[in-house]
Each structure stands twice: as C-alpha cells, then as structure tokens.
C-alpha positions as CSV (number, residue, x, y, z in Angstrom):
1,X,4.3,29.8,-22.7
2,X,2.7,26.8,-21.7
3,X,5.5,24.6,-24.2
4,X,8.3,26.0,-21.8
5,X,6.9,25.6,-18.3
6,X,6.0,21.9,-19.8
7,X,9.7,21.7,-20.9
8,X,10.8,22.4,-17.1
9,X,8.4,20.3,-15.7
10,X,9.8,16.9,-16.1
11,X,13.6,17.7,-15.3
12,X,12.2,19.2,-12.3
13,X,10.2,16.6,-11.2
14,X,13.4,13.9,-11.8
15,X,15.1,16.2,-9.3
16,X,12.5,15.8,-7.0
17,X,12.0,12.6,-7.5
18,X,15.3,11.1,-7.0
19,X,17.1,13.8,-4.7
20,X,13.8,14.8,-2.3
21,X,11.2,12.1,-2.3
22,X,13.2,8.8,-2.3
23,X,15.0,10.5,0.6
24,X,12.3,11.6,2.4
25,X,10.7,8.4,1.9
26,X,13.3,6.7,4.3
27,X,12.7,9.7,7.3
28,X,8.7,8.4,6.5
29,X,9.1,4.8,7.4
30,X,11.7,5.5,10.3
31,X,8.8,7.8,11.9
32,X,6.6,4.6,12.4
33,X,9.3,2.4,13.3
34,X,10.4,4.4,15.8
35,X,7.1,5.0,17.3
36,X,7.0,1.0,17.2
37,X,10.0,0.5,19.1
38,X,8.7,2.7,21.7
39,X,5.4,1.2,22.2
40,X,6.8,-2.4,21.7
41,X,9.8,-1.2,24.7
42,X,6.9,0.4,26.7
43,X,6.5,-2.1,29.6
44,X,3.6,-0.3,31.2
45,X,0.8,-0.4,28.3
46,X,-0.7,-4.2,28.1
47,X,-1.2,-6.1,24.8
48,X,-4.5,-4.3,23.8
49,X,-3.4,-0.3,24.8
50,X,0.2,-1.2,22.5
51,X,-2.8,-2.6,19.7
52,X,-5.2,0.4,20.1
53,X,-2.2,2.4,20.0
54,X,-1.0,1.4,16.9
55,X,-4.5,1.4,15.6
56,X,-4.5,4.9,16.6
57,X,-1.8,5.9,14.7
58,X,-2.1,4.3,11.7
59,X,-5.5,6.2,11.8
60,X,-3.9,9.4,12.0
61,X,-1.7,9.3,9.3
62,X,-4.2,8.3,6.7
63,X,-3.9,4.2,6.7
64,X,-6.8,1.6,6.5
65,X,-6.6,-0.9,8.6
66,X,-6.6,-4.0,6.7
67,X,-5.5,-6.9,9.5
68,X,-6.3,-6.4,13.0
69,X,-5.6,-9.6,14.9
70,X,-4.7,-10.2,19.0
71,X,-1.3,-10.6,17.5
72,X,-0.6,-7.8,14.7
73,X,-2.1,-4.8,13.1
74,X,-0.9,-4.2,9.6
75,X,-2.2,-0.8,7.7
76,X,-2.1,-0.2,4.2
77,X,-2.5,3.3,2.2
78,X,-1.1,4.7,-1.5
79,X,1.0,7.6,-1.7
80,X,0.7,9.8,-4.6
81,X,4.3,10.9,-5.9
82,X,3.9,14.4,-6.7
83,X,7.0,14.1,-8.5
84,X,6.2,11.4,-11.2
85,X,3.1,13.8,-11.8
86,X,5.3,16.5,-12.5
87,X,7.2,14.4,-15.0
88,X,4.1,13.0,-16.5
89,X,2.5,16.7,-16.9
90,X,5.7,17.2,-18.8
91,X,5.3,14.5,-20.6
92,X,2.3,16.4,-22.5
93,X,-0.4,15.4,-20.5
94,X,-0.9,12.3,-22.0
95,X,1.5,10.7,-19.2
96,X,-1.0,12.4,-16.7
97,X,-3.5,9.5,-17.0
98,X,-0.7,6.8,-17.4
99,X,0.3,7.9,-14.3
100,X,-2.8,8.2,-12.8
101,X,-4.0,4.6,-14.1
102,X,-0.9,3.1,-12.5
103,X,-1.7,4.8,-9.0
104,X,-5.5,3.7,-9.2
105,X,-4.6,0.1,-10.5
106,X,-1.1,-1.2,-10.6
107,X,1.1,0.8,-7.4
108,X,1.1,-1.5,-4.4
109,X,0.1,0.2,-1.5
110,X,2.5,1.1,1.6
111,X,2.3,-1.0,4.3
112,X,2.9,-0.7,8.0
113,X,2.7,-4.0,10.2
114,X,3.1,-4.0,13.7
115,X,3.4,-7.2,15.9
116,X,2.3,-6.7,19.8
C-alpha cells in the first residue's frame, strides 16, 4: 500500500510544484511590495513610523531582521516547499534528507528589503 501512495506522491508534488507554488510565490512577494508602496506613498508617517512599520511586518510574517539601518530594513527567512517534500517522499525516503540537507544548508533564504 505504502509502494502506491509513494508512486503518487512525486507526480503530485510536480503538479504542485510547478502549477500552485511557483504561482503562488509571485501573489507572496506582490503582498509585501504592495504594502511597501503604500507606506513608502504614505506622506503622514515620518522616516522612523514607515521603519517600525516595516519592522513590524516583517515580524509578523515570520522574517528575521538581518539589516536595520536609518536608511533600509532588509528581512530574511526560508520557506520550506511542501511540494519538493512530496517529490522527495516519493522518491523513497531517501530524497527526504537530501531535501532536507539542502533546506538546512544550501537554499538561500527569501529576502525582503525595504528603503525608507
């Protein structure tokens, strides 16, 4: 039983992979560059509310603050692609900790850098 869910696994995760997450992936960075178009446009908020805002969000979407100068804040954090799990669980578990070695070790973490 085990053999045929493992079988469906990885052509299920390509789909997801490629038709879902890459797309999705766009809607996630447009979300924080809209938000920093509209504090960057906001002409009310000085220089340090638009930074502790930004700081703010950054925090509340899961990002460490790795740069935080009077001129930018720039946030880093790694995303773990359920999909390329899915593929390496069907590749009989032995992808799991490939996988899992390149997310702990060799994937670049996403950044978001804002300028105030």
């Amino acid at each position: 039983m085990s053999q045929v869910i493992m079988m469906f696994l990885f052509p299920i995760g390509l789909y997801f992979y490629f038709f879902v997450e890459r797309r999705d992936r766009l809607k996630y960075q447009k979300v924080f560059d809209d938000f920093g178009t509209k504090i960057e446009t906001d002409n009310i908020l000085s220089d340090t509310e638009k930074k502790e805002q930004y700081i703010q969000m950054l925090k509340q979407n899961g990002y460490k603050i790795t740069q935080s100068t009077s001129t930018q804040v720039r946030g880093e954090k790694k995303i773990l692609s359920m999909s390329l799990l899915a593929m390496s669980i069907g590749a009989y578990y032995v992808g799991v900790f490939v996988y899992l070695g390149y997310y702990f070790w060799v994937q670049k973490p996403h950044v978001v850098q804002y300028r105030v």
